[in-house]
C-alpha positions as a printed Julia matrix, in Angstrom:
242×3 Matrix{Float64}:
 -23.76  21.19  -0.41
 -22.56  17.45  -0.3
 -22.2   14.82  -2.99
 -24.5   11.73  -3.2
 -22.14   8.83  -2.35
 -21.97   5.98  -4.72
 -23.38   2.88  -3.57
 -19.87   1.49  -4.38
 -18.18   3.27  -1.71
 -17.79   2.79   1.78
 -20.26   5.3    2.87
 -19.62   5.85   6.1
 -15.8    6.73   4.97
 -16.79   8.87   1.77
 -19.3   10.67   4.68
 -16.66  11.18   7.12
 -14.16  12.89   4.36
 -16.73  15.04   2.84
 -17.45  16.47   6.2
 -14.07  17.18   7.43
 -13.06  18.44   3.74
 -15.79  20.78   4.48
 -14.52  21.62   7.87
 -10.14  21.75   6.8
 -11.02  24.02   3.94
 -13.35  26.8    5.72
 -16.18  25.79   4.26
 -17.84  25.15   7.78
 -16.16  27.58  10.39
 -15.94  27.11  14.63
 -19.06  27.24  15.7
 -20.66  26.65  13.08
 -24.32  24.58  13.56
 -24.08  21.42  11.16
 -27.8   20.31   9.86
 -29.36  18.06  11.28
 -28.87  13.89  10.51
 -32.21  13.76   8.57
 -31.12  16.7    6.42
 -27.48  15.46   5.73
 -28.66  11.94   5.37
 -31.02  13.67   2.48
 -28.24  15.72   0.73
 -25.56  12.26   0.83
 -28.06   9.89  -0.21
 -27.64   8.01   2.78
 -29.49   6.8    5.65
 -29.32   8.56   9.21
 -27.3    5.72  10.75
 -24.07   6.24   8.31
 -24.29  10.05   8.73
 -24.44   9.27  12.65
 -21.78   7.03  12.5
 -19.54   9.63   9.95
 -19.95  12.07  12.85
 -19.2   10.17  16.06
 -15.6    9.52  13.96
 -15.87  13.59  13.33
 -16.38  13.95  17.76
 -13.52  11.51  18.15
 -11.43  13.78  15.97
 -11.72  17.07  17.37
 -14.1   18.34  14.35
 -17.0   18.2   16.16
 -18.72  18.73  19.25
 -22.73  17.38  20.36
 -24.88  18.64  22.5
 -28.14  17.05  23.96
 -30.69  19.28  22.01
 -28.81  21.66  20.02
 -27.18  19.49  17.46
 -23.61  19.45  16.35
 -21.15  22.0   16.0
 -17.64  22.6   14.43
 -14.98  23.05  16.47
 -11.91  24.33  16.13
  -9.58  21.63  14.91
  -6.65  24.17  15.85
  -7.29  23.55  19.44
  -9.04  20.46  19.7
  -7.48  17.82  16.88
  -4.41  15.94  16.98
  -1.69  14.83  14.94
  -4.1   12.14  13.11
  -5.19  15.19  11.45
  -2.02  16.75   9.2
  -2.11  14.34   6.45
  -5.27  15.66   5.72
  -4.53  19.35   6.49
  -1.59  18.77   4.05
  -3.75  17.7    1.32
  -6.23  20.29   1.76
  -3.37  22.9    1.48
  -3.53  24.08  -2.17
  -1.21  27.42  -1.67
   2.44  26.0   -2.48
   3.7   28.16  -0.07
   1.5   27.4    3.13
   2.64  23.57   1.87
   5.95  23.97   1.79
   5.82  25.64   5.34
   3.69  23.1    6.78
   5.95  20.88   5.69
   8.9   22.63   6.87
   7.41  22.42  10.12
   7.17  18.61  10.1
  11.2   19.05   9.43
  11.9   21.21  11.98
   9.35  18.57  14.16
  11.3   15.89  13.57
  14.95  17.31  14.17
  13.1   18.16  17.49
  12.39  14.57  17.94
  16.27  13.93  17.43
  17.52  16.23  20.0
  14.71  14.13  22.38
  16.67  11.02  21.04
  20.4   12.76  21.88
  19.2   13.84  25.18
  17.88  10.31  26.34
  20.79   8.14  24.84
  23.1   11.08  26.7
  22.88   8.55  29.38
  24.39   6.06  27.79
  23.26   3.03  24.84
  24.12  -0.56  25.57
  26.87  -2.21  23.7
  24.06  -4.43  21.6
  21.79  -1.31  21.14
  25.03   0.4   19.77
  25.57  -2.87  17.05
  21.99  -2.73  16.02
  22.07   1.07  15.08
  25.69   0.3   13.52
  23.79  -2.28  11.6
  20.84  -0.32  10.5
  22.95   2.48   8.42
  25.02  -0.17   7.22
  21.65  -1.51   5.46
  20.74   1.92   4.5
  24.65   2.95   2.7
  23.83  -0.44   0.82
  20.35   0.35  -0.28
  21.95   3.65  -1.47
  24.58   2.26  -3.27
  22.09  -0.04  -4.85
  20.21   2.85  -6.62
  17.36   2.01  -5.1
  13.82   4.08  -5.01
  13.45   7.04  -1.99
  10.74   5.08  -0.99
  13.27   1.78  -0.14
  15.48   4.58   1.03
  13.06   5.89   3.03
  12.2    2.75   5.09
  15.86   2.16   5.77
  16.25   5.15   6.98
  13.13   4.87   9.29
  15.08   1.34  10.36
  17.67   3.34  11.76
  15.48   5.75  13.8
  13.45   2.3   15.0
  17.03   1.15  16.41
  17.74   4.37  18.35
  14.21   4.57  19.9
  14.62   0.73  20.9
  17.65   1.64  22.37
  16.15   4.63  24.41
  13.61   1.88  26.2
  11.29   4.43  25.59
   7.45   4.03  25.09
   6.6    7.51  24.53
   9.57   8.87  22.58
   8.51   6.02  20.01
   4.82   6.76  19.99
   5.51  10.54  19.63
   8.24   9.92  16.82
   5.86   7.14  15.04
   3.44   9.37  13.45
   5.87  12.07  12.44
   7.65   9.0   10.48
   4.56   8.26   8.83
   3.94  11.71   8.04
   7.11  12.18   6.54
   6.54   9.14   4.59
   2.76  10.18   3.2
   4.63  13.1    1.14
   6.05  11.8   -2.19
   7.45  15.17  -3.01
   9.28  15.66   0.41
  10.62  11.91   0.4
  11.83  12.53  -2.68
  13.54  15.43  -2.14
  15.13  13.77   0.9
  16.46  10.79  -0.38
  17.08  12.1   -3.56
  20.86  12.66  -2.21
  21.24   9.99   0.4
  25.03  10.58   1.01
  23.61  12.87   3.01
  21.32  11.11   5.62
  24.03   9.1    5.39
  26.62  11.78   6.57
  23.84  12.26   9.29
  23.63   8.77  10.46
  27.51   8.28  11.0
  27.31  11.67  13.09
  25.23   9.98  15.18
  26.99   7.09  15.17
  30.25   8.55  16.6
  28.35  10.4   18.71
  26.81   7.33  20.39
  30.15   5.55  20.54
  31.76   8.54  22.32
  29.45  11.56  23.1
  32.95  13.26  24.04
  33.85  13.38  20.55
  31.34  16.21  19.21
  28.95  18.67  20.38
  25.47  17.88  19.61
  25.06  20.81  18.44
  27.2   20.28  15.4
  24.49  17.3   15.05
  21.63  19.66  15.51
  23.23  22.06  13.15
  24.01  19.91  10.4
  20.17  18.34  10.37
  19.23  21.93   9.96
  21.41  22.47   7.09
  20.29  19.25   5.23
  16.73  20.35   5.95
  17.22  23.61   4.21
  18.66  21.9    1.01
  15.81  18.91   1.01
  13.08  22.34   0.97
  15.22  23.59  -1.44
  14.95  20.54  -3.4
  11.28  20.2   -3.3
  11.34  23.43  -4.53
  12.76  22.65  -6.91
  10.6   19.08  -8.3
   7.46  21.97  -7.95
């Protein structure tokens, strides 16, 4: 069922992957019993300790579960993973249409992550927090002017939403928005078809902007509303480099 690995390779990486390839595609179902180490140490070409360290990173995940005498079974990574797990779900995904949902979803995550941001700076930003978002679009309306590549867009642009979690004094919001950023930045076809028109994040950003200087002089919904708007013409963009 599984590959020899190639001496070359780091085994206990290329052991991992084959496993939860296995697992993300349906191969191996919930509940499912795995064989045993000596048997999948056999079938990789490996030895037992590299197939026992490949599944204690499998455990950790939320693939697997051990118990004392019955072996290891699947479990549901529906329930039990956690967001270290999309990237791969995404490139497991091979139906253009479950793709472009799941990564719909990661939109529709992250405009969720803004309204967290609104709500929190609601409260108020401090005068220097205020100057060091300023500053961050600035960077990001030259980068754009510059013709630069989405991916030199893209990290401006995730400068921007650095400076607004800073200025929540946040912990959490940061560490919850972090891996959505990264994420979003793991997708060639979606950054492109983001910052393929950057007049518009830009349009975005100096929403925000206004917003923060004077939260009297817009709803947020009009924010909300416009993010959803731009997300429905970046899907229909990506569509569209398919």
């Amino acid at each position: 069922m599984f590959p020899h690995i190639k001496s070359t390779d780091s085994v206990v990486d290329r052991c991992t992957h084959a496993l939860q390839k296995a697992i993300l595609r349906g191969q191996l179902l919930p509940g499912d019993k795995l064989p045993p180490e000596r048997d999948l140490a056999t079938q990789f070409g490996v030895n037992r300790v590299t197939v026992r360290g490949a599944l204690a990173r499998l455990q950790v995940a939320g693939l697997v579960s051990v118990r004392q005498g019955s072996g290891y079974r699947v479990r549901d990574y529906r329930v039990h993973g956690g967001m270290d797990l999309i990237a791969s779900v995404l490139s497991e995904t091979e139906d253009s249409e479950a793709l472009e949902g799941a990564l719909g979803d990661l939109l529709t995550i992250r405009r969720s992550m803004a309204m967290a941001l609104l709500n929190r700076l609601s409260r108020g930003i401090l005068p220097e927090d205020l100057r060091n978002v300023s500053r961050a679009i600035d960077a990001l309306d030259a980068v754009a002017a510059s013709g630069a590549e989405p991916s030199a867009l893209a990290e401006a642009d995730g400068a921007i939403l650095r400076a607004l979690i800073e200025a929540t004094r946040s912990p959490v919001l940061g560490l919850c928005i972090n891996p959505i950023l990264q994420l979003l930045a793991s997708q060639p076809r979606l950054c492109r078809a983001i910052f393929s028109r950057p007049a518009e994040s830009l349009v975005s950003w100096r929403l925000f902007e206004a917003w923060l200087a004077d939260p009297t002089s817009l709803p947020v919904d009009q924010i909300l509303h416009h993010l959803e708007r731009q997300d429905r013409h970046t899907l229909a963009r990506m569509r569209a480099l398919s």
